[in-house]
DSSP file (Angstrom, degrees, kcal/mol; ACC not computed):
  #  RESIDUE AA STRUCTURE BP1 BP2  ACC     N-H-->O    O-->H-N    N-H-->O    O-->H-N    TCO  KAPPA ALPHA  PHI   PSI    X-CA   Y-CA   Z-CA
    1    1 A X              0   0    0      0, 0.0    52,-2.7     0, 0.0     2,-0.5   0.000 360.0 360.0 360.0 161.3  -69.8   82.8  322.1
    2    2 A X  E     -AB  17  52A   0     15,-3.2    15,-1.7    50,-0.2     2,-0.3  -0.923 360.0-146.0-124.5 163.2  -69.9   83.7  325.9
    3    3 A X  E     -AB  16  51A   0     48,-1.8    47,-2.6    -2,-0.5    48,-0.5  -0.972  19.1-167.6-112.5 137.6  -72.5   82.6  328.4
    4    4 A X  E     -AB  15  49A   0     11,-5.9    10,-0.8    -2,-0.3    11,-0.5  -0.562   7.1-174.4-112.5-168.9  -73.0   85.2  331.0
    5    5 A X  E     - B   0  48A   0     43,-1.6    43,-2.2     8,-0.3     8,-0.1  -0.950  40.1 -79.1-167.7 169.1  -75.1   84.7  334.4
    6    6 A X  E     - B   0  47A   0     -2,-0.3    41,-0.2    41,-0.3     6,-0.2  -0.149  46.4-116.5 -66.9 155.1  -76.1   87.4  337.3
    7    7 A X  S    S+     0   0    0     39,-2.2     3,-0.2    38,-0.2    40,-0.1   0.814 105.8  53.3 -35.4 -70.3  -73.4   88.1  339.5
    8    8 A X  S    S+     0   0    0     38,-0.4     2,-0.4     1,-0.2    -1,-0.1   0.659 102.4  66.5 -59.4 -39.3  -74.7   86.8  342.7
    9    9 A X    >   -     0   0    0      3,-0.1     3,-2.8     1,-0.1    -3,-0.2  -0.762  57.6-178.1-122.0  70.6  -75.5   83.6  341.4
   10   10 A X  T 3  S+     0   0    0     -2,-0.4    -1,-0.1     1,-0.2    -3,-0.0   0.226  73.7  55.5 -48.1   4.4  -72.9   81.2  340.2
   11   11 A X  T 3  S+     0   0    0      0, 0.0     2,-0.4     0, 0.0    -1,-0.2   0.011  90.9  90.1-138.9   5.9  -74.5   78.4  338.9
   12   12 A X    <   -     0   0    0     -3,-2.8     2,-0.5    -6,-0.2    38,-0.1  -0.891  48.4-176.7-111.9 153.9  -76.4   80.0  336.8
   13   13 A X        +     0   0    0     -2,-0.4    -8,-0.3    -8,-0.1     3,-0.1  -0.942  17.7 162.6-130.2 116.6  -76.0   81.2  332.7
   14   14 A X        +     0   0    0    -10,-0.8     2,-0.3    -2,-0.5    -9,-0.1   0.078  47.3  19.1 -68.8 -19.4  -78.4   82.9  331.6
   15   15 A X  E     -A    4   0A   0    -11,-0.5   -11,-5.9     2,-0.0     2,-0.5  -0.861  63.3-138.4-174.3 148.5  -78.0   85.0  328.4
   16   16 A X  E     -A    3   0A   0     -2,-0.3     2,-0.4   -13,-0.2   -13,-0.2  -0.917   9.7-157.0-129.0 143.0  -75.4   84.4  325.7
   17   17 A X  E     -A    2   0A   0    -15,-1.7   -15,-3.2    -2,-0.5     2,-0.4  -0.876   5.3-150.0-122.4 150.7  -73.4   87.1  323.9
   18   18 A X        -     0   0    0     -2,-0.4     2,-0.3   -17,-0.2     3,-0.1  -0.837  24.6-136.2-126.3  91.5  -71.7   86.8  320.4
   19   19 A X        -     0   0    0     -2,-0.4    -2,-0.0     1,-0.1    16,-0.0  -0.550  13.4-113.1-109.5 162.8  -68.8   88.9  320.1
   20   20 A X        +     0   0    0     -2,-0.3    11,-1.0    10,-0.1     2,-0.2  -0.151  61.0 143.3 -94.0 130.2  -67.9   91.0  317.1
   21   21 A X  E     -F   30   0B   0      9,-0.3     2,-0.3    -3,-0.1     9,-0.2  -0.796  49.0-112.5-147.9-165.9  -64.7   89.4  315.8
   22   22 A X  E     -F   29   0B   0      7,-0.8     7,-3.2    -2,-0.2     2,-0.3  -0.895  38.4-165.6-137.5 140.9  -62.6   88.4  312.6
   23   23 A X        +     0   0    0     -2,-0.3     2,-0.4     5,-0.3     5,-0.2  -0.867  12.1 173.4-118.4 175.1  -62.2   85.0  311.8
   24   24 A X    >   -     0   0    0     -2,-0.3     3,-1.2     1,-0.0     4,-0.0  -0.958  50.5 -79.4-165.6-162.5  -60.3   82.8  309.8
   25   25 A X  T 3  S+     0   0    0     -2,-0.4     3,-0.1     1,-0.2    -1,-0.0   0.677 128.5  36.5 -74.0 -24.5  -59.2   79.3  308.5
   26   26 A X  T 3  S-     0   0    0      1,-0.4    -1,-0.2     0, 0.0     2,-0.2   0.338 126.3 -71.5-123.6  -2.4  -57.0   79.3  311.7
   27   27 A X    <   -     0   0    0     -3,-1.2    -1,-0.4     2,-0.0     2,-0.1  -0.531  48.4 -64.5 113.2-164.2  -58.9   80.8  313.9
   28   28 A X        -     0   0    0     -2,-0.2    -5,-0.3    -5,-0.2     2,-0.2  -0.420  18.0-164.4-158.4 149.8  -60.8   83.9  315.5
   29   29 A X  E     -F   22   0B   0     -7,-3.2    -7,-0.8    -2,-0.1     3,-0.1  -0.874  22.5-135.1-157.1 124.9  -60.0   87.3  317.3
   30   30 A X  E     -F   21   0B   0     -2,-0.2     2,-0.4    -9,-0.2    -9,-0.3  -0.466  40.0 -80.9 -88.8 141.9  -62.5   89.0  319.1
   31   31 A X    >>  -     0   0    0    -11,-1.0     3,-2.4     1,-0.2     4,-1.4  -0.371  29.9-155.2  18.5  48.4  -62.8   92.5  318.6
   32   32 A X  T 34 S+     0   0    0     -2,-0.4     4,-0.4     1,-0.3    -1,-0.2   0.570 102.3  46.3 -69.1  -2.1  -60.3   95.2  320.6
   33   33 A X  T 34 S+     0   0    0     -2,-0.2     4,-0.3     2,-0.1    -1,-0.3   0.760 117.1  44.7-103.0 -38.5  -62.6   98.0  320.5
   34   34 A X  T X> S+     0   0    0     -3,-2.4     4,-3.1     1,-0.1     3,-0.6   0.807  94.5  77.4 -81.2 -21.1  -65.9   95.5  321.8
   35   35 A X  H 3X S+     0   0    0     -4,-1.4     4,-2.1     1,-0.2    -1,-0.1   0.969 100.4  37.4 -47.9 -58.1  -63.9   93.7  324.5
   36   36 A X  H 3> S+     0   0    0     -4,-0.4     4,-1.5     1,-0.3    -1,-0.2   0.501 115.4  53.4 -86.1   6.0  -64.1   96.9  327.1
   37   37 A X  H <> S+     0   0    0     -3,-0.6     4,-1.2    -4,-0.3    -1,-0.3   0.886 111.5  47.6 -95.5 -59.1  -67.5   97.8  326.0
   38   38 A X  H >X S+     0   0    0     -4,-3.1     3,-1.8     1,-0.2     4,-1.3   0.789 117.6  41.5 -20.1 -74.5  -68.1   94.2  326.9
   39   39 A X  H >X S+     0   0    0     -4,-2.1     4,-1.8     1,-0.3     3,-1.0   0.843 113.6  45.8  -6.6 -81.6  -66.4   94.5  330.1
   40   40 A X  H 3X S+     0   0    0     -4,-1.5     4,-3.6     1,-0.3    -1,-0.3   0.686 108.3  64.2 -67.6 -15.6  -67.5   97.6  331.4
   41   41 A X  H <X S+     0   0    0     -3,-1.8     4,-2.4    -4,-1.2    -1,-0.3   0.877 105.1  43.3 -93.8 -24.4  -71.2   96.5  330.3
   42   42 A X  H <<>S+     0   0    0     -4,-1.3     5,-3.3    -3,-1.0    -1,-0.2   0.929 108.4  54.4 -72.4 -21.5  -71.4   93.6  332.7
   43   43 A X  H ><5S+     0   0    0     -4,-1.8     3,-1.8     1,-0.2    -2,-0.2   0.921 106.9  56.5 -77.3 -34.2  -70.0   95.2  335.5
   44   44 A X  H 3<5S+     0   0    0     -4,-3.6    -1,-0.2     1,-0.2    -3,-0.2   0.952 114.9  33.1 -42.5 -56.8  -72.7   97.8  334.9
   45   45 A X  T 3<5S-     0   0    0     -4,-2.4   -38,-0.2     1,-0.0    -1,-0.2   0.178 121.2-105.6 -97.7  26.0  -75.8   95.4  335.1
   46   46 A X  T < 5 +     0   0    0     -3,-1.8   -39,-2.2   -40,-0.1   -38,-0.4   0.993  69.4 149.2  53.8  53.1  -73.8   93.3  337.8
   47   47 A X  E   < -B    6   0A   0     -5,-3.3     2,-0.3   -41,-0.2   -41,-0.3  -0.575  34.7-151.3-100.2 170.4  -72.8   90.1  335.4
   48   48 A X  E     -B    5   0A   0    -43,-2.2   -43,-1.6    -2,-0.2     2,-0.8  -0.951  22.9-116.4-145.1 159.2  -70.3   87.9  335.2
   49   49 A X  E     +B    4   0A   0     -2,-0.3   -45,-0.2   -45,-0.2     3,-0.1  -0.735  39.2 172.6 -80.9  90.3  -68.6   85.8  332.1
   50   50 A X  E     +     0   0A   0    -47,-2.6    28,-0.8    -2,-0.8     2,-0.4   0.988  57.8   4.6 -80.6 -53.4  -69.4   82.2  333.2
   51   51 A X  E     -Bc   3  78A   0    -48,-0.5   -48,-1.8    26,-0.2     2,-0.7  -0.848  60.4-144.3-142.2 139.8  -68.4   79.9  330.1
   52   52 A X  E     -Bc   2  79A   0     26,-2.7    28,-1.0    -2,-0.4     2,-0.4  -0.912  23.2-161.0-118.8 127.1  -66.5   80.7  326.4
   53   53 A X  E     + c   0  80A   0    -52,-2.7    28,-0.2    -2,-0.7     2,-0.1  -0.927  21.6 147.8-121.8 126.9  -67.8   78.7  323.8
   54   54 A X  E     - c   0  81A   0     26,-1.5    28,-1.3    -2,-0.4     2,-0.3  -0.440  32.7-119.7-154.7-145.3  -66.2   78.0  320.6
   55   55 A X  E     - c   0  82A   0     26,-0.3     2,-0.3    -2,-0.1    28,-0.2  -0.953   5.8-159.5-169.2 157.0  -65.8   75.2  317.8
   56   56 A X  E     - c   0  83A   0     26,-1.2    29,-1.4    -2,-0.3    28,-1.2  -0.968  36.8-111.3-149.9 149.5  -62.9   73.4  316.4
   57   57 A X  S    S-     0   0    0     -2,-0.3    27,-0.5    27,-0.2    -1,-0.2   0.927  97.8  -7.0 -59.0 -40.4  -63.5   71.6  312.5
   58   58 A X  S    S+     0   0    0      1,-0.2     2,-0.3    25,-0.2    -2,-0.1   0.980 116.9  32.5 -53.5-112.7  -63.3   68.2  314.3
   59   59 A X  S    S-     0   0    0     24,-0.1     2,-0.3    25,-0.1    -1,-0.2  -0.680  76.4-112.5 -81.1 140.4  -62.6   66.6  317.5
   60   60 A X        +     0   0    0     40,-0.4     2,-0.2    -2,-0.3    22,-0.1  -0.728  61.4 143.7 -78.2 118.5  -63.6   68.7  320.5
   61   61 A X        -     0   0    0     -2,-0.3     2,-0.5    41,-0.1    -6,-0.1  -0.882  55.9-117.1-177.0 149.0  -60.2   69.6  322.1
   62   62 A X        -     0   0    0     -2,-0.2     5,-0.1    41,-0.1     2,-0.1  -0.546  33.3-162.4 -91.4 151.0  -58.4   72.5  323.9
   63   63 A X    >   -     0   0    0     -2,-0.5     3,-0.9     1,-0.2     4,-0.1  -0.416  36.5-104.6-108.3-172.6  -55.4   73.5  321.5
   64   64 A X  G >> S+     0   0    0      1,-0.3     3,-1.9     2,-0.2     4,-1.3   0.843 120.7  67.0 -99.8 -28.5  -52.9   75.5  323.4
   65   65 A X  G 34 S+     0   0    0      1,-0.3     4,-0.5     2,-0.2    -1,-0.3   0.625 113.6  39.6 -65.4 -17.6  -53.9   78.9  321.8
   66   66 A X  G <4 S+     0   0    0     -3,-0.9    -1,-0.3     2,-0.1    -2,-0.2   0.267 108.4  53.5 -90.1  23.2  -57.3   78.1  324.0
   67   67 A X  T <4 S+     0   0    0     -3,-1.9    -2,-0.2    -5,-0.1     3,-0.2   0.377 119.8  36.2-133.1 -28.5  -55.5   76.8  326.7
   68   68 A X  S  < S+     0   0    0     -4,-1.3    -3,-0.2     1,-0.1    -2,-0.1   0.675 121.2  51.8 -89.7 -27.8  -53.1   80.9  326.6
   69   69 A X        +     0   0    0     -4,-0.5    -1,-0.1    -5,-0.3    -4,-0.1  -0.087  66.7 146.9-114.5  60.0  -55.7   82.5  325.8
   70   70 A X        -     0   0    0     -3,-0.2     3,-0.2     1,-0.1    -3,-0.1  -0.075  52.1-120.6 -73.3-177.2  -58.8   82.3  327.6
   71   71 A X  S    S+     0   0    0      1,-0.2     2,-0.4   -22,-0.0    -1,-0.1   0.869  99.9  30.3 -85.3 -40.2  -61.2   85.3  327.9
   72   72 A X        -     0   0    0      2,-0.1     5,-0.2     1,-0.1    -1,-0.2  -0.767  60.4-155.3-145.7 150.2  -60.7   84.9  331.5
   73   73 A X        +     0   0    0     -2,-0.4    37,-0.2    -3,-0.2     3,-0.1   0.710  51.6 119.7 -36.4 -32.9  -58.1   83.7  334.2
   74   74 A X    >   -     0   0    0      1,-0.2     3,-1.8     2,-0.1     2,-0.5  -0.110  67.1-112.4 -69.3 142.6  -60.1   82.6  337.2
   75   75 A X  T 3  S+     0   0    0      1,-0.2    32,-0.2    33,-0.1    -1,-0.2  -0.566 104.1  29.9 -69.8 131.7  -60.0   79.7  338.3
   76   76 A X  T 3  S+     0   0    0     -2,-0.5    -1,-0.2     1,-0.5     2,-0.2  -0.072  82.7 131.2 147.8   9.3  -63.0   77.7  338.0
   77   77 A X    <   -     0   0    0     -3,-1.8    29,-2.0    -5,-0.2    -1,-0.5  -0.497  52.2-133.8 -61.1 129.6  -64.0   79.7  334.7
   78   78 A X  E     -cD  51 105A   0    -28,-0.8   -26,-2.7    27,-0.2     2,-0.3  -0.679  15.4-157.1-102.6 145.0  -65.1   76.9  331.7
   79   79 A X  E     -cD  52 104A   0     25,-1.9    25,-1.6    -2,-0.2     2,-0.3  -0.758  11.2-165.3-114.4 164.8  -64.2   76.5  328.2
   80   80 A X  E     -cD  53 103A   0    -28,-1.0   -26,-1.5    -2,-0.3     2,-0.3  -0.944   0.6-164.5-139.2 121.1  -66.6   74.5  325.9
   81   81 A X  E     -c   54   0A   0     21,-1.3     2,-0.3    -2,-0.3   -26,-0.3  -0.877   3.1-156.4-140.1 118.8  -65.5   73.5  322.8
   82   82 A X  E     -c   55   0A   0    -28,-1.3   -26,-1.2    -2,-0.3     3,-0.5  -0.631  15.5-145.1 -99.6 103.5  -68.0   72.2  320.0
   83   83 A X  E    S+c   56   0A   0     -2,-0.3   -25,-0.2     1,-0.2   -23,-0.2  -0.607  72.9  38.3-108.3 170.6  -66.9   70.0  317.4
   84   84 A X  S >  S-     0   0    0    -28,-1.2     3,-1.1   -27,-0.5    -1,-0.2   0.513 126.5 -77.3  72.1   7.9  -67.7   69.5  313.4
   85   85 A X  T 3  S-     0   0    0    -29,-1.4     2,-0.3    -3,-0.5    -2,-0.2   0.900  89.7 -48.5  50.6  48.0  -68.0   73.4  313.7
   86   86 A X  T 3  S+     0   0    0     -4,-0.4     2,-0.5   -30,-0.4    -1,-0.3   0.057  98.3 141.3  97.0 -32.1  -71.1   73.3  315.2
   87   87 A X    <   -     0   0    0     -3,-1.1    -1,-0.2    -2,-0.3    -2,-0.1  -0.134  34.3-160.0 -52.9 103.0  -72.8   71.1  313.0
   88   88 A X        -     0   0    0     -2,-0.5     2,-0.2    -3,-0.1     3,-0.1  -0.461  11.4-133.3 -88.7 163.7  -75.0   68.9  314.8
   89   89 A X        -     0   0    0      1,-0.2    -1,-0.0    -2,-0.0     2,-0.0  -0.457  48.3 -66.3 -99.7-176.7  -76.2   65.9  313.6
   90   90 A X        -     0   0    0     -2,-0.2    -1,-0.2     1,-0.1     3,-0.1  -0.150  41.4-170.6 -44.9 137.2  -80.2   64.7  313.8
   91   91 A X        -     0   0    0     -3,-0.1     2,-1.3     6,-0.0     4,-0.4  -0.096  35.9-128.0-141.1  23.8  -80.9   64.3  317.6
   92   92 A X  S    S+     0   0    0      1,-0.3    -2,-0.0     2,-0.2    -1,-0.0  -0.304  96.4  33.8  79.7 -61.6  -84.2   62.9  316.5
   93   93 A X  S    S-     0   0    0     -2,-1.3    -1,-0.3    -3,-0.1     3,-0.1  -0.182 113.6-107.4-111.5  56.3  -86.5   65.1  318.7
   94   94 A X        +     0   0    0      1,-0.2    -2,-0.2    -3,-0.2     0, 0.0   0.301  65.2 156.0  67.5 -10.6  -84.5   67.9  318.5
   95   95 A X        -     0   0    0     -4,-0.4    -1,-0.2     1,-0.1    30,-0.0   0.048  49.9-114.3 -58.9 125.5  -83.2   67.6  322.2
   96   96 A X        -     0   0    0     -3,-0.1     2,-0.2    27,-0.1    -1,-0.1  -0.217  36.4-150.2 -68.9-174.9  -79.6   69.5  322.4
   97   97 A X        -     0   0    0      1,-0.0    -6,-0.0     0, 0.0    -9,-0.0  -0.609  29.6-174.7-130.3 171.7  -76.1   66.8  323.3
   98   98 A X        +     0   0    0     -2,-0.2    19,-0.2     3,-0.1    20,-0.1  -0.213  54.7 119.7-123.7  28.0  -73.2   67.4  324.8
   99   99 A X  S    S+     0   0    0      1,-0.2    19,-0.1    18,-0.1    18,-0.1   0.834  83.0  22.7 -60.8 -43.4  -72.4   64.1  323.9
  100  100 A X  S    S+     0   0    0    -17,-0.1   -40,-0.4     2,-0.0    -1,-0.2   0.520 102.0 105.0-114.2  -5.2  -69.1   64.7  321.6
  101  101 A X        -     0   0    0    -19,-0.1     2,-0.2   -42,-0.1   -41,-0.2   0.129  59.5-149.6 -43.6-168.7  -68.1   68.5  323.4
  102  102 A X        -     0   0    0    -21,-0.2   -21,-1.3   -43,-0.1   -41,-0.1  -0.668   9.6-158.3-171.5 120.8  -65.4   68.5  325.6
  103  103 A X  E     -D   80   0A   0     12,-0.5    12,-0.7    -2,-0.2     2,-0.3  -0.349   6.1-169.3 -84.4 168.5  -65.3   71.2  328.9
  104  104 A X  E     -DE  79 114A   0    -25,-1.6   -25,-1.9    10,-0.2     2,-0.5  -0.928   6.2-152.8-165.7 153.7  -62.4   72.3  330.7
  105  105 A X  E     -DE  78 113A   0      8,-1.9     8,-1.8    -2,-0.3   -27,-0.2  -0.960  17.2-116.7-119.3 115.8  -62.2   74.1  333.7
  106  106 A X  E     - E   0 112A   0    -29,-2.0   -30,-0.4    -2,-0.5     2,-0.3  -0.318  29.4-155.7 -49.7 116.0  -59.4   76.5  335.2
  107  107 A X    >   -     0   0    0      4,-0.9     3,-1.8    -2,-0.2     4,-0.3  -0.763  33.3 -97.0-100.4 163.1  -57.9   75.4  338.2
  108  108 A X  T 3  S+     0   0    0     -2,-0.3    -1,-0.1     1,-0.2   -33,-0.1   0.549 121.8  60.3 -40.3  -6.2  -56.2   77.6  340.8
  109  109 A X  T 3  S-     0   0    0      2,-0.2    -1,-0.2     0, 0.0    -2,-0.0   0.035 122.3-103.6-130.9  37.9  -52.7   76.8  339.3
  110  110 A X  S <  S+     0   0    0     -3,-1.8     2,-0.6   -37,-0.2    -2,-0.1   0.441  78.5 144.2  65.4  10.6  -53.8   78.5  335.9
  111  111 A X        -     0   0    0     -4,-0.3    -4,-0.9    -5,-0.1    -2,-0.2  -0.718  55.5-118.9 -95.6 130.9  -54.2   74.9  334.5
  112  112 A X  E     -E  106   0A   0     -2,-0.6     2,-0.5    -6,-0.2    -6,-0.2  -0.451  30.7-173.0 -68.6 119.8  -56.7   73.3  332.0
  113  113 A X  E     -E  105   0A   0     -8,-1.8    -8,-1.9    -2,-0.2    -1,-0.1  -0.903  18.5-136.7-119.0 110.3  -58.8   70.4  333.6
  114  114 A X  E     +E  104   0A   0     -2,-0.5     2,-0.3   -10,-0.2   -10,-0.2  -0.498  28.8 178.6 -68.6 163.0  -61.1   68.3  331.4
  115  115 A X        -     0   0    0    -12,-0.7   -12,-0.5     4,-0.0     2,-0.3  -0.936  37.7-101.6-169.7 131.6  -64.2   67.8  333.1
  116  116 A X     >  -     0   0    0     -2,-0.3     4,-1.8     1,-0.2     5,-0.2  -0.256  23.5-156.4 -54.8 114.3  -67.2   65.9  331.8
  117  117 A X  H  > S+     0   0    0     -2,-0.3     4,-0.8   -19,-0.2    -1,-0.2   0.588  93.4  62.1 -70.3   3.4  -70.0   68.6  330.6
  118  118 A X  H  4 S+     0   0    0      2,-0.2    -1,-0.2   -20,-0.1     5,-0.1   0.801 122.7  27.4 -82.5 -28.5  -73.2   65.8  331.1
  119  119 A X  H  4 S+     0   0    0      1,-0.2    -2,-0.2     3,-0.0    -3,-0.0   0.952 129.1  42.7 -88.7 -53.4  -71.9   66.1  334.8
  120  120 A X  H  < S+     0   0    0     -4,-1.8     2,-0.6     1,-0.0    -1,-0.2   0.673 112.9  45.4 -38.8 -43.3  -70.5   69.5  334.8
  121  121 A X     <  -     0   0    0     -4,-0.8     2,-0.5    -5,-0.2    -1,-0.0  -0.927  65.9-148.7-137.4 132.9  -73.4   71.8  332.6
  122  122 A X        -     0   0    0     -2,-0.6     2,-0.7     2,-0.0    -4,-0.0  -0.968  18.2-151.1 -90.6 108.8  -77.6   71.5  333.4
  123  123 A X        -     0   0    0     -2,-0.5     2,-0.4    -5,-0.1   -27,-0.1  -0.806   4.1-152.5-103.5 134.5  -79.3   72.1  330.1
  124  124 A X              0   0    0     -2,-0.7    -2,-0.0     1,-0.2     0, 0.0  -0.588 360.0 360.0 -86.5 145.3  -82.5   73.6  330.5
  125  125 A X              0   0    0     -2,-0.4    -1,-0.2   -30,-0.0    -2,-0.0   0.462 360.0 360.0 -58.9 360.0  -85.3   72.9  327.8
């Protein structure tokens, strides 16, 4: 999944996109024919690709095939990575966690930085 947010506005995410791919036991490959429609469709309505969000069966951690291949380069662009494959447990009143994720953040020297998501990500109700 991506999270996208206005252009102009960097601190914000705003709409989430799910894009058409092939998966498997070992893991996922997004579309070559929906990537430039992607593309071309934020730069149309002046978007940008703030965070890529994805799942690993466990531990939340980035494995080096997300760590070569992110969806994009810049630095300060975030990965988020879910773990149990999404499965959340009972949060009692339903309130989402980001208690077992784990973020990581590009830095300027193309390197993956964990960085806490409670401090790091706002979720709005």
């Amino acid at each position: 999944m991506f999270w996208t947010g206005p252009l102009d506005d960097v601190e914000t995410v705003d709409d989430l996109v799910h894009p058409r791919h092939v998966s498997g036991r070992g893991g996922y490959e997004i579309d070559r024919d929906w990537l430039p429609a992607f593309w071309l469709d934020l730069y149309t309505r002046q978007r940008a690709l703030r965070v890529q969000v994805h799942t690993h069966p466990a531990e939340a951690f980035h494995s080096g095939v997300d760590d070569a291949y992110p969806a994009v380069h810049t630095p300060g662009f975030l990965s988020l990575v879910v773990p149990d494959f999404g499965v959340v447990p009972d949060f009692g009143a339903g309130a989402p966690s980001l208690e077992r994720t784990a973020l990581f953040e590009r830095d300027e020297r193309g390197r993956w930085i964990r960085r806490d998501p409670r401090v790091m990500l706002e979720l709005a109700a």
